[in-house]
N, C-alpha and C positions, 0 to 999 in steps of 0.2 A: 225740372227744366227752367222752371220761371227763377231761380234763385241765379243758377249760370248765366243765364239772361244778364240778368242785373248787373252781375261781374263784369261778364264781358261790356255794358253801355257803360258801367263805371272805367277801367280800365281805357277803353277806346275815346273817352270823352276828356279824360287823364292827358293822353298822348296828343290830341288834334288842339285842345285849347292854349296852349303855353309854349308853342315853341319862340312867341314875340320874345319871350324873357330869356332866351337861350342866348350864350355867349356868344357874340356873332364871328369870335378870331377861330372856333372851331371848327366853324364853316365856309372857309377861305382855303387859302391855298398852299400852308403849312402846316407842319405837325409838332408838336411840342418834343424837345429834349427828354430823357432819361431826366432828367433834374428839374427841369420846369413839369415835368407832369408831374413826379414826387412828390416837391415843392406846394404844386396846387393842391393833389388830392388831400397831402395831410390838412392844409385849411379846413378844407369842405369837409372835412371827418370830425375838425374841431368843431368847428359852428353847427354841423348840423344834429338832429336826434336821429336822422334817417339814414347816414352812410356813416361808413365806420371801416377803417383800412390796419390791414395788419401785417406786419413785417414778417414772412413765413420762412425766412432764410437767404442764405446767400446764394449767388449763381456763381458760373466759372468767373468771373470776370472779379468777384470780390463784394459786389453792392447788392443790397437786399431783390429779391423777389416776393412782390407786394401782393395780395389779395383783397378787391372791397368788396362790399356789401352793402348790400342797400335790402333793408324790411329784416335786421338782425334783432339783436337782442339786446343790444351795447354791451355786451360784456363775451371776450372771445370763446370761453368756455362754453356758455349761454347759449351765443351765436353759434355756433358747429353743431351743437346739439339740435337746435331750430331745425338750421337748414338740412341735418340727418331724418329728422322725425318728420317736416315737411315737406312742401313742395320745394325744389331749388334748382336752378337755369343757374350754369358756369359759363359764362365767354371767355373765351383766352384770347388776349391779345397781344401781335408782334413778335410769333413767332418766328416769322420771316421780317425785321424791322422796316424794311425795305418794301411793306405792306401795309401801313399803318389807318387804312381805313378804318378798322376795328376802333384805334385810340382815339380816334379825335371821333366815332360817331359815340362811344362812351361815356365820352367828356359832355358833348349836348344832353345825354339822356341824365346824367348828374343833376345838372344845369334846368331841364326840365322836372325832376323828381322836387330839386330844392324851390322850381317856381309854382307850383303845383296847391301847396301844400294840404295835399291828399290825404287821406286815412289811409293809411297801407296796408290794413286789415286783412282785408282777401287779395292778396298781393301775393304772388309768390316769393321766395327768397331768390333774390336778385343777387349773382355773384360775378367780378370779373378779373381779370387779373391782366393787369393795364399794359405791362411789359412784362413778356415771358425772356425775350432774347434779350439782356441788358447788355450785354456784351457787344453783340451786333448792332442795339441801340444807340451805343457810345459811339462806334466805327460807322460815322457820320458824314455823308457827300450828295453832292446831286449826278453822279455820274454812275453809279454801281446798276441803275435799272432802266438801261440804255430802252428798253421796247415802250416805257411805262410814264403816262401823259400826268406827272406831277404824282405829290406835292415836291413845293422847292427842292426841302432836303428830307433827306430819308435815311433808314440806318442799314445795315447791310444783312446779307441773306445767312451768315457763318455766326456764330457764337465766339468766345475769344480763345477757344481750342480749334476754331472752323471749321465747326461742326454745321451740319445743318440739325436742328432740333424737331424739325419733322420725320426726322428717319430714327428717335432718341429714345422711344417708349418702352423700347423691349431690353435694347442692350444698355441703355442706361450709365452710357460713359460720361456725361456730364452732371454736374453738378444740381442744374437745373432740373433735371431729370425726377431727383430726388423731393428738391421741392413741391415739383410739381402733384405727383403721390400725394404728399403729405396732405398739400391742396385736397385733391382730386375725390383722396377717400375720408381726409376731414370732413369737406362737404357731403359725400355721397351723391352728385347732382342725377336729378332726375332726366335731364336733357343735357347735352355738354354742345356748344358751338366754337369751331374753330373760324375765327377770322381772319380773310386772306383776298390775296387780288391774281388773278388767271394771270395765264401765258398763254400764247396758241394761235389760232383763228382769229379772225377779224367778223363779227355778228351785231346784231343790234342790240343784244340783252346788255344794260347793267350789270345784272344781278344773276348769279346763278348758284346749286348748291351742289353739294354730296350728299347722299346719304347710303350708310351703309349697304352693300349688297341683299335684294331681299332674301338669296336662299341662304344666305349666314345667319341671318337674325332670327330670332326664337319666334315663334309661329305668334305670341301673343305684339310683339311689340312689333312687327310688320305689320300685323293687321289694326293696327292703331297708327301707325307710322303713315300708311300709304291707304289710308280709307278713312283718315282726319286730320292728322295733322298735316301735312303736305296740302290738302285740296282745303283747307282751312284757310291757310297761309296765303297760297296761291293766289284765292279768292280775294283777301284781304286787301293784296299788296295791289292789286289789279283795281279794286274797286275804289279801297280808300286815297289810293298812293299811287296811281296810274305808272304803277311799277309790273312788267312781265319778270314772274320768276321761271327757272328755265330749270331743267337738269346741267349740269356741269359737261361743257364742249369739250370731252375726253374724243379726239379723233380718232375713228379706223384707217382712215389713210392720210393722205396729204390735204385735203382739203373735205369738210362738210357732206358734198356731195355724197359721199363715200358712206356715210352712216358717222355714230357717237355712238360710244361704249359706255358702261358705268364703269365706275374707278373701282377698282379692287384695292380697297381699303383692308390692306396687313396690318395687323397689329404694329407693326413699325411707327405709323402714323398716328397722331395724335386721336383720330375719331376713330381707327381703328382701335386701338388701345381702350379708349372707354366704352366702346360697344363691347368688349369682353367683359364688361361688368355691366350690362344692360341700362349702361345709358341711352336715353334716344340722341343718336349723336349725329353731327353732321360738320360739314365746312360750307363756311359760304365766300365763293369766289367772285368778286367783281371783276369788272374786265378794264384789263389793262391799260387801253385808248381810250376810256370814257374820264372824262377831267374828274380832276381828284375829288371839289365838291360832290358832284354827284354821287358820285362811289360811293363817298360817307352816308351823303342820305339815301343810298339804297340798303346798303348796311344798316341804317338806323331803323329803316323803314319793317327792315326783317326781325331787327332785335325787337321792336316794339310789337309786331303781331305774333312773334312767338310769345312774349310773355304774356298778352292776351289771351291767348288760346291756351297758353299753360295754367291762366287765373281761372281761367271756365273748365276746366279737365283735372283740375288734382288731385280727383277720388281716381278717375278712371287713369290716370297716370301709374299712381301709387299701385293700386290693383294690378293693373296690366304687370310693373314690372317684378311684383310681388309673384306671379304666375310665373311671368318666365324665370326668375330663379329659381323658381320652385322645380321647373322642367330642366334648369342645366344642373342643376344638384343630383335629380335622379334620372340624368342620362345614362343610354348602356353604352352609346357609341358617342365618338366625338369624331368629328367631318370635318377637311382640310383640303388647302391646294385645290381652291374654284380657279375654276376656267371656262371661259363663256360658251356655249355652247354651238353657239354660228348660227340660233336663229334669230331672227327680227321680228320685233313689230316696228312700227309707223311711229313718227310725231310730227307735228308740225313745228317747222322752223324757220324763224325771221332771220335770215342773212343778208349777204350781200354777194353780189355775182363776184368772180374772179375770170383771171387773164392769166397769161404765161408771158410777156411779152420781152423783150431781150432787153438786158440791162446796158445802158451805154456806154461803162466802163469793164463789167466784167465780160461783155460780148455774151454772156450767155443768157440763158429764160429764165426766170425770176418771177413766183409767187404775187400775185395781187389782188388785191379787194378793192373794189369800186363801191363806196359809202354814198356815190351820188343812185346805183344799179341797186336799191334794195328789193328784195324779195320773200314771200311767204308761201313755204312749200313743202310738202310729207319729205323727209328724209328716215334713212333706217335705224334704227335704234337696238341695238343690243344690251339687255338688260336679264337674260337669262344666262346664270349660270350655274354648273353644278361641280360637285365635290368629286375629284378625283383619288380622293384615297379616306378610306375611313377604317378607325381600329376602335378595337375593343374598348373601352373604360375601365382601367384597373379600379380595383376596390381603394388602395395604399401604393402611395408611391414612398420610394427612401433615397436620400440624397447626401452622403457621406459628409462627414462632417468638417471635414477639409475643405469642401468647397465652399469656403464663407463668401466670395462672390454674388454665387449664386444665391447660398441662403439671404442673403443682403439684399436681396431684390423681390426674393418670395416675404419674406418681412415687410420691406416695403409696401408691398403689394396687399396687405392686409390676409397673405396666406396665412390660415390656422395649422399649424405642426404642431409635432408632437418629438421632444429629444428623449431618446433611448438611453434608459438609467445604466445599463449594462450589456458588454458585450454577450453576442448571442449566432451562432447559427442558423437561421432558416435557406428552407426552401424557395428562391424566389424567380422572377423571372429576369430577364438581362436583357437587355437592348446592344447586340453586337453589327458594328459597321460594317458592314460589306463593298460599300462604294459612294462617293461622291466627287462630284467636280468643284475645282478651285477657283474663285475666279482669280481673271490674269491682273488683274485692277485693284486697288483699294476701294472698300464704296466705304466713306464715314467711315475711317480708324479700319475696318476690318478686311480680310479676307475671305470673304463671305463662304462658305460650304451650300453648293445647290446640287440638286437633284440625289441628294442622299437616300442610300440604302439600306434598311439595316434586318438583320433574322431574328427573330424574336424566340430565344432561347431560354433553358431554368438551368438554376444550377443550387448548389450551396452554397450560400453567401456569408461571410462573413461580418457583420455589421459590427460597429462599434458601441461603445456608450458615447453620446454625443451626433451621433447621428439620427438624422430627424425622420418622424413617419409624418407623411400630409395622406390624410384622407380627402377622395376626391368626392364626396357627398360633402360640397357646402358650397355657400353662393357666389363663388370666385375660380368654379372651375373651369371656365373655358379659359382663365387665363393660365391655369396652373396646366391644362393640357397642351397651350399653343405652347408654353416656354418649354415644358419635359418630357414632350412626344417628340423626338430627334430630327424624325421626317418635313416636321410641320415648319412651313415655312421662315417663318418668326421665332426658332426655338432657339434657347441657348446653346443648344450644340451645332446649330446653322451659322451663331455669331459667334464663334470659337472659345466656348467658355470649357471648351472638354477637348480641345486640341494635342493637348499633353498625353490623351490615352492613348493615341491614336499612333504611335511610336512605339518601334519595339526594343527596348531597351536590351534584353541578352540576347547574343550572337551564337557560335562556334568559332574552332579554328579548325579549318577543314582537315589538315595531317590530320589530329587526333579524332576527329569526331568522323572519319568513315573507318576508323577502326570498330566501332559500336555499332556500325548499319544492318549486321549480317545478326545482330541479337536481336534488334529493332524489330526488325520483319520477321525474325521467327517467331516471335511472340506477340506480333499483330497479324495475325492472318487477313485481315480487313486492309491494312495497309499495304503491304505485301502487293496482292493482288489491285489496288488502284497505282499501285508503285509498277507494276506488272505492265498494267495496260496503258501506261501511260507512255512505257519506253517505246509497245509497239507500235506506236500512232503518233508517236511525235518524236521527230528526225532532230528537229531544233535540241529539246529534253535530252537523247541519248548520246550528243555530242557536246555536254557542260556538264561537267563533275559539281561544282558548283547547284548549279538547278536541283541533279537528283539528290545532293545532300540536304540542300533544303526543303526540298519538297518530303523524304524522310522526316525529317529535323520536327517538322511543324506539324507532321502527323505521329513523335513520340512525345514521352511523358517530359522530354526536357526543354520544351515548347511553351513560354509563358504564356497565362490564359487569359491573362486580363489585356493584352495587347487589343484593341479595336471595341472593347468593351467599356462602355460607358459608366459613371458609379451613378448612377440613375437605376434604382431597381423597380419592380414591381409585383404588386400580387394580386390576383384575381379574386 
């Protein structure tokens, strides 16, 4: 204990002595260009021994997507390995550009790290990635974030496909996407933070965060998550920093009063995403209406007491997340589609009153907050929820070799498969659709598939050579079940990566194919008689030639079978 001690006064005495020497233009009321931040960090990568910046690819837009570091190794190989085998905190920043609190409180902790000149010994590895949307970065105005009190200018919420990249983790249409991985699992960070600025409510918090849902997260990093680091943090930011950290103002109705929910954090989103490989992951939302400086140093306030609490905890980090992969390897069941359960508990909340009062031009009532009427009062809290649907754990999943797509992402993904030297026969099992809805909308490029159905059937399979086996015993299965469990919200087959099966390619022509009916049914007695019963009870049925041919049709052997069948298999 007396050693953690030490850290943590080192560490904290680090962060409160040297902000004099910090650059003062990061703390004003603009944010640097895509090219002025580039621009600098490569400097500060030259001069320094402590940071170190590395080009990890292109984005849509065409210009690198950068990674730094700070307490590396100087050497990129070196460095990845570090931050793997050590402790390592990822921040992303601007993934929404048009939020750039993230970049410019970065820029100070740089500025501070180079005024310091600190032993970074028991320092965790410090990662962040300065611009994630360079695209949107570019697509540069002061008008795109109409509700939002500064800075000047700012870059925009879309990528240069306009895309939003918060909704990008799973399906993985942009560019960025890919970088990001290469990031994500180069490092392997121990804790990942997304930085970002609210929308919503009008309250007195700064600062507020996400974090994962607790009944999703693996029993060891919740109880580490939410019985230290959280009431750690909290404490810190309140003591040192006369900063309130709050839960994230997710409302249940129109206004406060009403209770806050937790965010249901899908893999879709960025913290979703790394909490499927056990990072302790979170977003931190500043609020909208609070001027931009502050923003920044409440952000800054949050990045610097997490990576304190992460310098005094990097056994019990390591450990902890050591345990929970150890538990999502030899799960038997994998749990999906939370939904809160509608009880509450309590928290206390500093708000502000609100009105209804009539707008004088659109005559009608009109939301408002009185910031002169603040208040401190229990409101209801929703933060239990539970898993509406859970399935078995195949031992092997197989994924036909055609779908390079997908393999493309399970790759990505630092999935271990296994390609099948020769074609082969088994017995496996089948994920066949029975039903979902479409939505009427585009959301991000797709068509999204919700409330899917599917019967979980066996059959003979055909497999190729080239087609790959993934065993789901290894430390990356919660992602390999959210993408290949069809049901689960997030899966490739919800963001149309198997929409193609789901059409049935051969028809009849009716003349000739009700001359084959009366063979049909003699030699299916089982069809027959649902052919039977089906004429006496439905009036609609026995008046469309049509109908009962196809309803024959699809109960003989000239019926394709792969129609609604996924090439996703499985085996128990």
């Amino acid at each position: 204990m007396k050693y953690f001690f030490q850290i943590g006064v080192i560490v904290f005495l680090f962060f409160i002595t040297i902000n004099i020497r910090a650059q003062k233009k990061w703390k004003g009321s603009s944010t640097p260009t895509y090219y002025e931040l580039t621009e600098h960090l490569i400097n500060l990568s030259n001069s320094s021994k402590d940071i170190e910046l590395y080009n990890m690819g292109k984005s849509d837009y065409g210009l690198p997507i950068y990674v730094c570091i700070v307490n590396g190794a100087k050497d990129s190989l070196q460095t990845f390995k570090k931050a793997r085998n050590e402790t390592t905190i990822l921040f992303n920043n601007a993934i929404h550009p048009g939020e750039p609190d993230g970049v410019n409180a970065c820029l100070i902790l740089l500025d501070e790290v180079l005024a310091s000149g600190l032993n970074m010994e028991h320092m965790p590895v410090v990662a962040f990635i300065p611009a994630y949307n360079v695209g949107g970065m570019i697509n540069r105005s002061s008008n795109s974030r109409a509700n939002q009190n500064g800075p000047n200018e700012y870059g925009f919420r879309g990528n240069a496909q306009n895309l939003d990249l918060n909704r990008d983790f799973i399906k993985m249409d942009s560019r960025n996407s890919f970088v990001f991985s290469k990031i994500f699992h180069g490092l392997d960070p121990d804790v990942f933070v997304d930085n970002h600025v609210s929308n919503g409510a009008d309250y007195q918090y700064t600062l507020t965060y996400i974090s994962s849902l607790r009944n999703r997260m693996p029993s060891a990093i919740r109880k580490i998550t939410h019985e230290s680091l959280l009431p750690s943090i909290e404490n810190d930011l309140y003591e040192n920093y006369g900063i309130d950290l709050f839960p994230y103002v997710d409302l249940k109705g129109l206004t406060p009063n009403e209770g806050i929910v937790s965010f249901n954090d899908l893999p879709r989103y960025s913290m979703g995403y790394t909490a499927l490989f056990q990072s302790l992951s979170f977003t931190v939302e500043t609020h909208m209406l609070k001027p931009f400086p502050q923003r920044v140093q409440a952000t800054l306030a949050f990045m610097k007491s997490l990576i304190s609490w992460t310098a005094q905890h990097k056994r019990l980090i390591e450990k902890t997340r050591l345990k929970a992969r150890k538990s999502i390897a030899e799960a038997k069941t994998f749990r999906f589609d939370y939904e809160s359960d509608g009880l509450m508990d309590s928290i206390m909340f500093k708000g502000y009153e609100h009105s209804f009062p009539k707008h004088h031009i659109t005559g009608l009532e009109r939301l408002k907050y009185d910031t002169l009427a603040p208040y401190e009062r229990n409101i209801a809290h929703y933060t239990r929820f539970e898993a509406k649907k859970e399935v078995r754990v195949p031992k092997y999943y197989f994924v036909g070799r055609q779908e390079k797509d997908v393999i493309k992402r399970l790759k990505a993904n630092k999935v271990k498969m296994k390609k099948l030297k020769n074609d082969t026969l088994m017995q496996l099992g089948v994920f066949e659709v029975t039903d979902f809805q479409v939505a009427k909308r585009p959301y991000e490029g797709h068509f999204q598939l919700n409330d899917v159905k599917v019967d979980l059937g066996e059959r003979l399979v055909a497999l190729k050579a080239g087609d790959v086996r993934i065993a789901s015993n290894q430390q990356n299965a919660t992602f390999i079940h959210s993408v290949l469990q069809p049901e689960a919200e997030d899966s490739y087959f919800s963001w149309n990566f198997f929409d193609s099966y789901l059409q049935q390619k051969e028809y009849f022509s009716s003349y000739v194919f009700i001359d084959k009916i009366e063979e049909i049914l003699n030699n299916d007695p089982a069809l027959r008689g649902a052919y039977e019963s089906k004429m006496k009870e439905d009036k609609e049925f026995r008046e469309s030639e049509w109908a009962q041919l196809y309803f024959i049709y699809k109960g003989s052997p000239y019926f394709e079978k792969s129609v609604n069948v996924l090439p996703v298999f499985f085996q128990y």
